[in-house]
C-alpha positions in Angstrom: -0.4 16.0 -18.2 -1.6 12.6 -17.0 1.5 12.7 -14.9 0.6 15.9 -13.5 -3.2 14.4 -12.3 -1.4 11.3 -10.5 0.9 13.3 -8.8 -2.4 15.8 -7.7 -4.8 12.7 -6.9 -3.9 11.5 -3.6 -6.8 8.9 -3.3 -6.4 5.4 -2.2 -8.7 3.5 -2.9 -8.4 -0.3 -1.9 -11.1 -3.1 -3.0 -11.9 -5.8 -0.8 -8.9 -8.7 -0.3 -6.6 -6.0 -0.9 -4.4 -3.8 1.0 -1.5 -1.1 1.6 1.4 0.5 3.1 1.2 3.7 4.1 4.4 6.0 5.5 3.2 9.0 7.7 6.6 10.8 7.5 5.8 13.4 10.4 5.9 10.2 12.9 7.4 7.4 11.5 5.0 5.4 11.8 4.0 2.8 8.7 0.2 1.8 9.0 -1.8 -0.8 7.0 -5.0 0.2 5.1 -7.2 -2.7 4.4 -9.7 -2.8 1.8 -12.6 -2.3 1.2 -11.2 1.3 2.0 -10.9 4.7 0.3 -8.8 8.2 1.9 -7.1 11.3 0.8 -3.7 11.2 2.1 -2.5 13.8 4.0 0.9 15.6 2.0 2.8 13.9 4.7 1.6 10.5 4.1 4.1 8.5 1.5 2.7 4.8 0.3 6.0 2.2 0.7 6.6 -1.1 -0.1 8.2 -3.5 1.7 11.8 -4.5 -0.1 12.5 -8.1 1.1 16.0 -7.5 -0.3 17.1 -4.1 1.5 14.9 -5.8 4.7 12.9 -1.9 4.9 10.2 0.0 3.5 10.5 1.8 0.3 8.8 4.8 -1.7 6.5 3.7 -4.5 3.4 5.8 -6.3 -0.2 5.2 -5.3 -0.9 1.9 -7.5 2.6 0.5 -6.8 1.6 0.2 -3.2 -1.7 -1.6 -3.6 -1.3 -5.4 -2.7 -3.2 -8.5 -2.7 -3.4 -10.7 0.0 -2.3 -14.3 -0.5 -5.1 -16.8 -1.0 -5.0 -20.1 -0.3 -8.1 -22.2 -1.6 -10.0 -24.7 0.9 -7.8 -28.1 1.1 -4.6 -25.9 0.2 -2.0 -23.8 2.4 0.3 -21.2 1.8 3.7 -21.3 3.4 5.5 -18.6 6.0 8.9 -18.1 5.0 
């Protein structure tokens, strides 16, 4: 049953310093929701991940997709690969 309810909940919520990816499979388009944020997808929208390894945008559920954005503390830096 609790897989039932996270299939029918199609709420993303994102807090602040967080974000997502988001697929609209009608246009092809990927967008980025930043937090703090909260929408019903649409049935067309898919959340992805980017796959570093296959160099594209995969499916993934609703939490999957949630991300944190890197941090880097005052007197540190983060590097850009």
């Amino acid at each position: 049953e609790r897989r039932g309810r996270e299939r029918d909940n199609r709420d993303l919520v994102i807090a602040q310093g967080q974000f997502a990816y988001v697929l609209d499979k009608t246009k092809g388009i990927v967008g980025v929701c930043v937090g703090p944020y909260k929408t019903s997808l649409a049935a067309t929208d898919q959340p992805v991940l980017y796959s570093e390894d296959k160099r594209e945008f995969v499916d993934c559920d609703l939490l999957a997709a949630i991300r944190l954005f890197p941090l880097a503390k005052d007197g540190s830096y983060i590097v850009l690969d």
